[in-house]
C-alpha positions in Angstrom: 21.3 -24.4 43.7 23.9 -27.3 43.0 25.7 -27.3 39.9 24.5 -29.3 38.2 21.5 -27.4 38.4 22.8 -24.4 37.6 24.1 -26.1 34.6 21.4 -26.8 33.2 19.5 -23.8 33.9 22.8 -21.8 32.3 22.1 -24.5 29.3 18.8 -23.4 28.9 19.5 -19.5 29.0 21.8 -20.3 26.4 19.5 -22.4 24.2 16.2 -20.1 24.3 18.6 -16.9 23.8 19.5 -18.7 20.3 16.1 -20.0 19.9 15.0 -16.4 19.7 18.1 -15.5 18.0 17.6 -17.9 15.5 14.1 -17.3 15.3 14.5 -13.1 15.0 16.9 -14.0 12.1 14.0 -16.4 10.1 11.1 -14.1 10.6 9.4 -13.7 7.0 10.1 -10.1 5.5 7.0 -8.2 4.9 5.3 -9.3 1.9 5.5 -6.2 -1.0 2.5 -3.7 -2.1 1.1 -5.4 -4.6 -0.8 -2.8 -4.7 1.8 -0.6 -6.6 3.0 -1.6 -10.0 7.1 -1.8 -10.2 8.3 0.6 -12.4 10.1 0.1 -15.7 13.4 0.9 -14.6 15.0 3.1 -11.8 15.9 5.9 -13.6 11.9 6.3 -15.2 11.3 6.8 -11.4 14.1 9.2 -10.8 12.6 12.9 -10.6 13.9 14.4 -13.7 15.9 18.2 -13.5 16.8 20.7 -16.2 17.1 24.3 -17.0 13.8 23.9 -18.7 14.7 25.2 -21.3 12.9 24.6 -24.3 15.5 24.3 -27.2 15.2 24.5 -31.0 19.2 24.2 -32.3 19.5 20.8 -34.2 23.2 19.8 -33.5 23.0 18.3 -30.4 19.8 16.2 -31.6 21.3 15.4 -35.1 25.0 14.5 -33.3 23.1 12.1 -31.3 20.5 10.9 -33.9 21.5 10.9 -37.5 18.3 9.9 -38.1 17.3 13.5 -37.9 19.9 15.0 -40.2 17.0 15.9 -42.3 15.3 18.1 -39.9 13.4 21.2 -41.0 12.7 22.1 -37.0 13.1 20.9 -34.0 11.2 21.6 -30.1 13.1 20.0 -27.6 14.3 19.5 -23.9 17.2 18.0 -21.8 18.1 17.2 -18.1 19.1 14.6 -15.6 17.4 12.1 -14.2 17.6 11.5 -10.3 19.7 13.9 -7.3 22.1 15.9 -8.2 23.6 15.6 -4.3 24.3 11.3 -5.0 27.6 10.3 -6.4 27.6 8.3 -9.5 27.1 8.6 -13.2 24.2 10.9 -14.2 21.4 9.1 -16.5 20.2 11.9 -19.0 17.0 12.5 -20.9 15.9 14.3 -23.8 12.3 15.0 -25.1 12.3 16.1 -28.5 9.3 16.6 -31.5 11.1 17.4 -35.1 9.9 17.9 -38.2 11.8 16.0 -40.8 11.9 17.1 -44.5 10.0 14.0 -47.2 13.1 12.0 -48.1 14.1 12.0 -44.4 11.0 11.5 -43.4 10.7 8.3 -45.1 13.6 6.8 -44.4 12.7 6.6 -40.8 9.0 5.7 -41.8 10.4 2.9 -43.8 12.6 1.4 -40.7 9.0 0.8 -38.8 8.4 -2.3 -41.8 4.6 -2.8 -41.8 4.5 -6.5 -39.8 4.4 -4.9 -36.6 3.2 -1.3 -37.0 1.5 0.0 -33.8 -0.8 2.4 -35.8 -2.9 2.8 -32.9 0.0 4.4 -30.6 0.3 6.5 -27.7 2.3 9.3 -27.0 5.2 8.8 -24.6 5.3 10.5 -21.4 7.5 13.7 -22.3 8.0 16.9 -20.9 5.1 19.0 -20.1 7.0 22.0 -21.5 6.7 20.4 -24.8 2.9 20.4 -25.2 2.4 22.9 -27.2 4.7 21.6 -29.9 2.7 18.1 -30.6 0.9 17.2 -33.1 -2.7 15.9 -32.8 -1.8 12.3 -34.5 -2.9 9.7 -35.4 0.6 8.3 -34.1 2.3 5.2 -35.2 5.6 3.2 -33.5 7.3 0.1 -34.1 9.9 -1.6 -32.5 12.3 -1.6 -34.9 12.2 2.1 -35.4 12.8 2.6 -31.2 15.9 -0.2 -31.6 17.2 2.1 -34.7 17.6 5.2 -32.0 18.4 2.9 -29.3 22.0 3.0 -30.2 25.2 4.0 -27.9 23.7 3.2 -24.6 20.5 5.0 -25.6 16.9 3.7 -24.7 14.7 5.4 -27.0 10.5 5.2 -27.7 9.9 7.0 -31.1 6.4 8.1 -32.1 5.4 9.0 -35.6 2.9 11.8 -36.8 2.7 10.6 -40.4 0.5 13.9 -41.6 3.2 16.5 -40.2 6.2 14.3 -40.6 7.0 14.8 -37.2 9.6 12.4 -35.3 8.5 12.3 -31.3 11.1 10.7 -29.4 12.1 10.2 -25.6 15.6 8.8 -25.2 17.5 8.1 -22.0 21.5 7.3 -21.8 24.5 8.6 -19.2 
């Protein structure tokens, strides 16, 4: 083979190595499952962990909530959220039904306003540990009474039980 040749044949190693290169590099990604929803945030799909525990001091809840400062009883649980074993700040959770005295009660009943009162609500996924402690509802929620817990870094859903005056809330923070 002259050189010329070769040059060219050398030029045209050269160009379909890139050409697949290039090519390799532009392949489309596979398209996502739309067949599974995303989730809400990370840490809702985080497995949780805890002693579990179920709990019944008012301290930690009412430190964290003053809100509750009127509780007459309390049924609660805690943990993390995610693997212990992975470095980084722990996001924690706590599930909690309490019972609020009348005045207390209505306080937080009165931060749900009556323009956009759920009274048709759902529970929130909670603790299975807690089951036993819910009341049977009717349940209402409003906005405006989750964005009055969801202070300090907190993200909290709270369901009310007007008949039993209970507060159900399930708040995550790190």
């Amino acid at each position: 083979m002259d050189a010329p040749t070769r040059r060219f044949a050398l030029r045209g190693a050269v160009l379909a190595v890139a050409l697949s290169c290039l090519l390799a590099g532009c392949a489309p990604s596979p398209s996502p499952d739309r067949t599974t929803a995303p989730s809400a945030s990370a840490s809702d799909a985080a497995a949780r962990s805890g002693t579990g525990d179920i709990r019944h001091d008012l301290g930690p809840l009412t430190e964290r909530f003053p809100q509750l400062e009127g509780a007459t009883d309390a049924t609660w649980m805690s943990g993390t959220l995610g693997d212990d074993r992975v470095p980084g700040p722990s996001t924690y959770w706590i599930d909690a039904v309490v019972t609020l005295d009348e005045a207390n009660y209505a306080a937080v009943r009165a931060q749900a306003g009556s323009s956009e009162l759920d009274e048709d609500a759902q529970l929130p996924e909670l603790d299975p540990g807690l089951g036993d402690a819910l009341p049977s509802g009717p349940f209402v929620r409003s906005q405006a009474i989750d964005d009055a817990f969801s202070v300090d870094g907190r993200s909290t859903v709270v369901v009310l039980d007007d008949a039993t005056r209970t507060v159900i809330l399930t708040s995550r923070f790190q």
